[in-house]
C-alpha positions in Angstrom: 22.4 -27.0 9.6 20.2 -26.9 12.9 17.9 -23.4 12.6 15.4 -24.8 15.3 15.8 -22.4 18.3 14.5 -21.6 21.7 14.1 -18.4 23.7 14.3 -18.7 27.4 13.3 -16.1 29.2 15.7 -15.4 32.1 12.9 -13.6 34.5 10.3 -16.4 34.2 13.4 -19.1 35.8 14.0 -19.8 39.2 17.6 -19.1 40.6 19.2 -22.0 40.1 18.1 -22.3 36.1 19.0 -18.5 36.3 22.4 -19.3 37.3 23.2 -22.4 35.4 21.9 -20.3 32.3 23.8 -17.0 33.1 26.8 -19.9 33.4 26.5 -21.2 29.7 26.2 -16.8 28.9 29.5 -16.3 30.5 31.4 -18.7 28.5 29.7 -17.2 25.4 32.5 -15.6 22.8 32.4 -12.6 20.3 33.7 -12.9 17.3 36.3 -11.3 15.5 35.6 -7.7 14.9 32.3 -8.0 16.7 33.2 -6.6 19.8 32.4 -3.1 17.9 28.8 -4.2 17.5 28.1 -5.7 20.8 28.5 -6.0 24.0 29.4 -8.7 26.9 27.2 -11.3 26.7 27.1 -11.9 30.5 26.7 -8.1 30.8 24.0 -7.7 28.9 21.7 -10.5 30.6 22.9 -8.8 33.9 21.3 -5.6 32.8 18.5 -6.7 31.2 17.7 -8.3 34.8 18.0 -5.5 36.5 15.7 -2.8 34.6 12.0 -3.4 34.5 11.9 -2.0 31.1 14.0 -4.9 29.7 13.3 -8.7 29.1 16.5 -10.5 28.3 16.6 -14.1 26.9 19.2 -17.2 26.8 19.0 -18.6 22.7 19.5 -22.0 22.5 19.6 -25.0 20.2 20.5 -28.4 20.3 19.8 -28.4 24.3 22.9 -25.7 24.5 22.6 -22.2 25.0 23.8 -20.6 21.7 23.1 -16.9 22.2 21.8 -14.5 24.0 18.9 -11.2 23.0 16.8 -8.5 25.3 13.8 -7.3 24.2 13.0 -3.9 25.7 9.9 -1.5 25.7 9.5 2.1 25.5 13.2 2.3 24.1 12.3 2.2 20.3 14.1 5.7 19.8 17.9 3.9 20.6 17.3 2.5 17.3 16.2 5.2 15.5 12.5 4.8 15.4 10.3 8.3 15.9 8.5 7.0 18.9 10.0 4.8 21.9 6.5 3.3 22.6 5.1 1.7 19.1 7.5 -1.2 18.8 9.7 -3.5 20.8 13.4 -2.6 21.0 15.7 -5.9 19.8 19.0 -5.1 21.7 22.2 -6.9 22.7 21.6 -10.0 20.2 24.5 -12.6 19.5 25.3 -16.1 18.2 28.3 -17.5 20.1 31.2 -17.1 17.7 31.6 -21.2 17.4 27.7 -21.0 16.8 27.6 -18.9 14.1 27.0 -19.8 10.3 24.4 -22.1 10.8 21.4 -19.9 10.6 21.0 -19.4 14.3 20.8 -15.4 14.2 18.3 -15.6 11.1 16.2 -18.5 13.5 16.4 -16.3 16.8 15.8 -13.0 15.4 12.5 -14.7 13.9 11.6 -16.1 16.9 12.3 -12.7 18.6 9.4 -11.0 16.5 7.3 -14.1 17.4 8.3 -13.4 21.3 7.2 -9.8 21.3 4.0 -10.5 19.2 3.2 -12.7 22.3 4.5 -10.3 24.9 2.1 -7.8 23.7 -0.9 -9.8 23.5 -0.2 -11.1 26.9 0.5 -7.1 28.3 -2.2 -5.2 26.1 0.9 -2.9 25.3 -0.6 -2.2 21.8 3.0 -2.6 20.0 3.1 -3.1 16.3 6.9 -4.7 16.0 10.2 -5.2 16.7 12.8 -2.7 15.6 16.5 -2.9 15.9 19.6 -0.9 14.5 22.8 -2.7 13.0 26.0 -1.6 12.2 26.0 -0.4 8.1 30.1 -2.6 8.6 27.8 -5.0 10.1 26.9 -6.9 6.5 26.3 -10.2 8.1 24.2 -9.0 10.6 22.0 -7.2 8.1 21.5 -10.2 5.7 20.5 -12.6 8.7 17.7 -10.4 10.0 16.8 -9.2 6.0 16.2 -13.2 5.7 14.8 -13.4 9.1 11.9 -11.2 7.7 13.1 -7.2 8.9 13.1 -4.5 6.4 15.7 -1.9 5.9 13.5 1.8 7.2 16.8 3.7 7.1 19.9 5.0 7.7 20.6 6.0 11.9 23.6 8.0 12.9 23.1 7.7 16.5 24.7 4.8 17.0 28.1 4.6 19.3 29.9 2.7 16.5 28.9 4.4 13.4 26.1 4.9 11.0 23.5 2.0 11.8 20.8 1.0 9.4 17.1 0.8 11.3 15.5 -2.3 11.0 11.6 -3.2 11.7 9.7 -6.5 11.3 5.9 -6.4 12.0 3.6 -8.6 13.7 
């Protein structure tokens, strides 16, 4: 089982890595039955390139890219949190479906909390976290980031798809 990942950040990149990595995002797949969770892959990263407020990230392991993640700030409140400002926002995570069962979600969210700690110490933004809603259908999802160190803070309606469970891990 390889658990060893890598977050690389898509705005620190020059265009040509850019492009070869939004490349490897395209050809990322959804599973079955995710596509009621999240989003397009490529999409996402697209996004997350184009708003200030967002920092989106390639996942990889093995030397391939396995995944892709966004952290955003001031956005805690899409997630159910009572402040946007306190913690990071983890947003359109996913494992490539041929990628997945090997612990790579559980490594990457991990890493994730480890990437905002050091976003805030290098910003002085004062955040405390990461938070992130899932899907209550979503029982996968919420077992990989319970063992990835998150802790249930409660139940979220808001969410598009359904009641969503809210999710925090500190740092």
């Amino acid at each position: 089982m390889l658990s060893t990942v890598w977050l690389i950040s898509l705005r620190d990149l020059d265009a040509d890595a850019r492009s070869i990595h939004l490349g490897e995002v395209a050809r990322m797949e959804v599973g079955p039955g995710q596509g009621d969770f999240v989003g397009d892959p490529l999409r996402m990263m697209l996004v997350g390139l184009e708003e200030e407020s967002r920092r989106p990230y390639v996942i990889e392991a093995g030397g391939e890219a396995v995944g892709v993640l966004t952290l955003q700030s001031g956005a805690a409140r899409l997630a159910g949190w009572p402040d946007d400002d306190s913690v990071w926002l983890l947003r359109g995570f996913l494992i490539d479906r041929r990628r997945q069962g090997a612990g790579l979600g559980k490594a990457a969210a991990a890493a994730a909390v480890v990437t905002a700690a050091r976003l805030t110490a290098r910003t002085g933004s004062g955040q405390t976290g990461v938070v992130l809603s899932v899907n209550e259908r979503n029982g996968a999802g919420q077992a990989a980031y319970l063992k990835a160190g998150f802790e249930d803070a409660g139940r979220y309606l808001g969410g598009d798809a359904g009641p969503q469970r809210t999710m925090y891990a500190a740092f």
